[in-house]
C-alpha positions as a Markdown table, in Angstrom:
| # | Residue | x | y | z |
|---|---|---|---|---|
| 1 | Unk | 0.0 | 0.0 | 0.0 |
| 2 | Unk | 1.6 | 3.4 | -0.8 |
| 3 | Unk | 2.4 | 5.7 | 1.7 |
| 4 | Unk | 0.3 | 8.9 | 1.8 |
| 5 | Unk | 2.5 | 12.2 | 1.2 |
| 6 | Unk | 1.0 | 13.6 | 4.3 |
| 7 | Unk | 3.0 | 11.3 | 6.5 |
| 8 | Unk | 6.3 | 12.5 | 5.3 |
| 9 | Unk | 5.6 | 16.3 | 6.2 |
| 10 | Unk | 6.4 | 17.5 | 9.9 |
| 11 | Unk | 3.5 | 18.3 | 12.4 |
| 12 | Unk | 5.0 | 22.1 | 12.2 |
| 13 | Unk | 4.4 | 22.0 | 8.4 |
| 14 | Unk | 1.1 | 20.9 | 8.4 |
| 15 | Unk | -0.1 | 23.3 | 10.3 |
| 16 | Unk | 0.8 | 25.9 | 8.5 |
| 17 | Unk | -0.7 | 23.8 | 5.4 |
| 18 | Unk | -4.3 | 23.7 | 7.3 |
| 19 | Unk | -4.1 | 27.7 | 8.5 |
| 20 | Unk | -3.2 | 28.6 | 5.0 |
| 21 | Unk | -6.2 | 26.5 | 3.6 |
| 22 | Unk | -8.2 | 28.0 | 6.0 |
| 23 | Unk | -7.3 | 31.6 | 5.4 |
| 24 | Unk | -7.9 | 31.4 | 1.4 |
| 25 | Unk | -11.0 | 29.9 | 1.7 |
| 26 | Unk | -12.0 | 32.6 | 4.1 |
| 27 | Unk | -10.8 | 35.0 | 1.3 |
| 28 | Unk | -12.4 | 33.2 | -1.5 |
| 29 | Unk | -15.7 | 32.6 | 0.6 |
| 30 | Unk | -15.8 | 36.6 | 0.4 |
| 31 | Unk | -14.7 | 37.6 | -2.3 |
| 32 | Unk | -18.1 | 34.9 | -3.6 |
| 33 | Unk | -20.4 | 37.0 | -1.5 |
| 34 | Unk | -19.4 | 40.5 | -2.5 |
| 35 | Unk | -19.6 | 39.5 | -6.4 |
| 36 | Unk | -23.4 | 37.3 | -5.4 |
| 37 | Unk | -24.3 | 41.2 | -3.6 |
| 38 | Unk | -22.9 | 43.5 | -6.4 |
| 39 | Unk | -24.4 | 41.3 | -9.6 |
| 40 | Unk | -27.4 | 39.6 | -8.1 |
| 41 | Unk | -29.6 | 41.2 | -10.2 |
| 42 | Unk | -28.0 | 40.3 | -13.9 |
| 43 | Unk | -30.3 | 37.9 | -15.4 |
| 44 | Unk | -30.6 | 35.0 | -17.9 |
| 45 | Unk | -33.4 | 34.0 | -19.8 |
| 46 | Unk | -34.5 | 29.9 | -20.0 |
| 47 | Unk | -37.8 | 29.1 | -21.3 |
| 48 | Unk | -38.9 | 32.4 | -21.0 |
| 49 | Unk | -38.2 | 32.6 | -17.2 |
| 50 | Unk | -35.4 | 35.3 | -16.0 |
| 51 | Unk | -32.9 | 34.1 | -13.7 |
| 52 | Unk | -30.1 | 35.1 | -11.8 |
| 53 | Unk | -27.1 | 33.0 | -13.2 |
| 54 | Unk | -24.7 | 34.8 | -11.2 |
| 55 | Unk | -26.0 | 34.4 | -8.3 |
| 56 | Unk | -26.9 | 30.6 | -8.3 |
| 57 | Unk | -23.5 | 30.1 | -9.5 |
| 58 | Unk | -22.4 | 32.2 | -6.5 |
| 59 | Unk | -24.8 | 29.9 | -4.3 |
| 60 | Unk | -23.0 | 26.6 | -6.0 |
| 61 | Unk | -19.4 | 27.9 | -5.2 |
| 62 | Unk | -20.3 | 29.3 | -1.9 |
| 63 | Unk | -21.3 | 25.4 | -0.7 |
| 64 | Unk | -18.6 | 24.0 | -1.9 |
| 65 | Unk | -16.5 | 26.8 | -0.3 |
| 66 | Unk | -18.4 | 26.0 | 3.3 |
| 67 | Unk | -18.0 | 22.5 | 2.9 |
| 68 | Unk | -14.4 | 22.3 | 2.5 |
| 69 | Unk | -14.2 | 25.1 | 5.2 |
| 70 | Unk | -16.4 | 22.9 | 7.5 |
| 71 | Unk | -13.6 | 20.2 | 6.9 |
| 72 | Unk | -10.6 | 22.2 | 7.5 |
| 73 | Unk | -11.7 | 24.1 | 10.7 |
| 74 | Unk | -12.2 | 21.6 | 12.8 |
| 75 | Unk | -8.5 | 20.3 | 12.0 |
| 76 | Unk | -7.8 | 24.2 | 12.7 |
| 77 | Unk | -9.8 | 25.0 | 15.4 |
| 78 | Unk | -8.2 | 21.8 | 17.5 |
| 79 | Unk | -5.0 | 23.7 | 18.3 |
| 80 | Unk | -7.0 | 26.3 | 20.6 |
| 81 | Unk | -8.2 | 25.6 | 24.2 |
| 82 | Unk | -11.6 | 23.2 | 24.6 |
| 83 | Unk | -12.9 | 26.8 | 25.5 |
| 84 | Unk | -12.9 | 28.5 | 22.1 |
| 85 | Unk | -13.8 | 25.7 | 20.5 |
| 86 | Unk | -17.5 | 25.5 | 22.3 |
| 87 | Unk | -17.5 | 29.1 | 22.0 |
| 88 | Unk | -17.2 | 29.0 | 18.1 |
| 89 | Unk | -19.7 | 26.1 | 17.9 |
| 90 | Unk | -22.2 | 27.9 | 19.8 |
| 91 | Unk | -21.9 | 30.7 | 17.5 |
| 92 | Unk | -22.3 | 28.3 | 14.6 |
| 93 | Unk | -25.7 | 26.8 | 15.7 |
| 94 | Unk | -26.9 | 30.2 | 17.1 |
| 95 | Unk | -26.0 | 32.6 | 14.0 |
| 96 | Unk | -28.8 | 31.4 | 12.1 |
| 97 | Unk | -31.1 | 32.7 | 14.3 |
| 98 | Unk | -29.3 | 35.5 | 15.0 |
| 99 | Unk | -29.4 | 36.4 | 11.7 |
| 100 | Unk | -33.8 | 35.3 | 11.3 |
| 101 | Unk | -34.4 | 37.9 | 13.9 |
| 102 | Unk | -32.4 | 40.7 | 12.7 |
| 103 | Unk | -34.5 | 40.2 | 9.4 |
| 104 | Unk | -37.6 | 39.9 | 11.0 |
| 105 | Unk | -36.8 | 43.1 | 13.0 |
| 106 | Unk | -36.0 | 45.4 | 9.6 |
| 107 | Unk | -38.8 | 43.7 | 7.3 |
């Protein structure tokens, strides 16, 4: 069975490998969101309908971009105390309704 790559690179290195990851796709996750906010409105035509191609294909990117960051900050996150950790996962299951009642309080 061949040896995985991985396994030949020092605990030092990848951890710079998995902050790195997770920094770009931070970058990449926003500079999705500002071209989905600035271009929403262009639209295609299919079948007579109008719809926004740019910002489903934003939508498709931006889930692939939040899965792979799901994967990689968990591997980043462990470094920290158990402390942040629970801190940063209660934010995660509480920001989406967070974000429902800010709505409902401007609409």
């Amino acid at each position: 069975m061949p040896c995985p790559i991985h396994v030949f690179r020092s605990a030092e290195s990848r951890r710079k490998a998995i902050s790195s990851t997770v920094f770009i796709l931070l970058v990449f996750g926003c500079a999705v969101l500002l071209v989905a906010a600035f271009s929403w409105d262009s639209t295609i035509k299919v079948d007579g309908s109008e719809y926004s191609g740019v910002l489903l294909l934003c939508s498709f990117v931006a889930g692939g971009i939040g899965t792979m960051s799901n994967v990689t900050y968990w591997a980043f996150a462990t470094r920290y105390p158990t402390h942040c950790t629970v801190t940063s996962q209660l934010f995660n299951i509480f920001s989406p309704f967070l974000l429902h009642a800010l709505c409902k309080m401007f609409y």
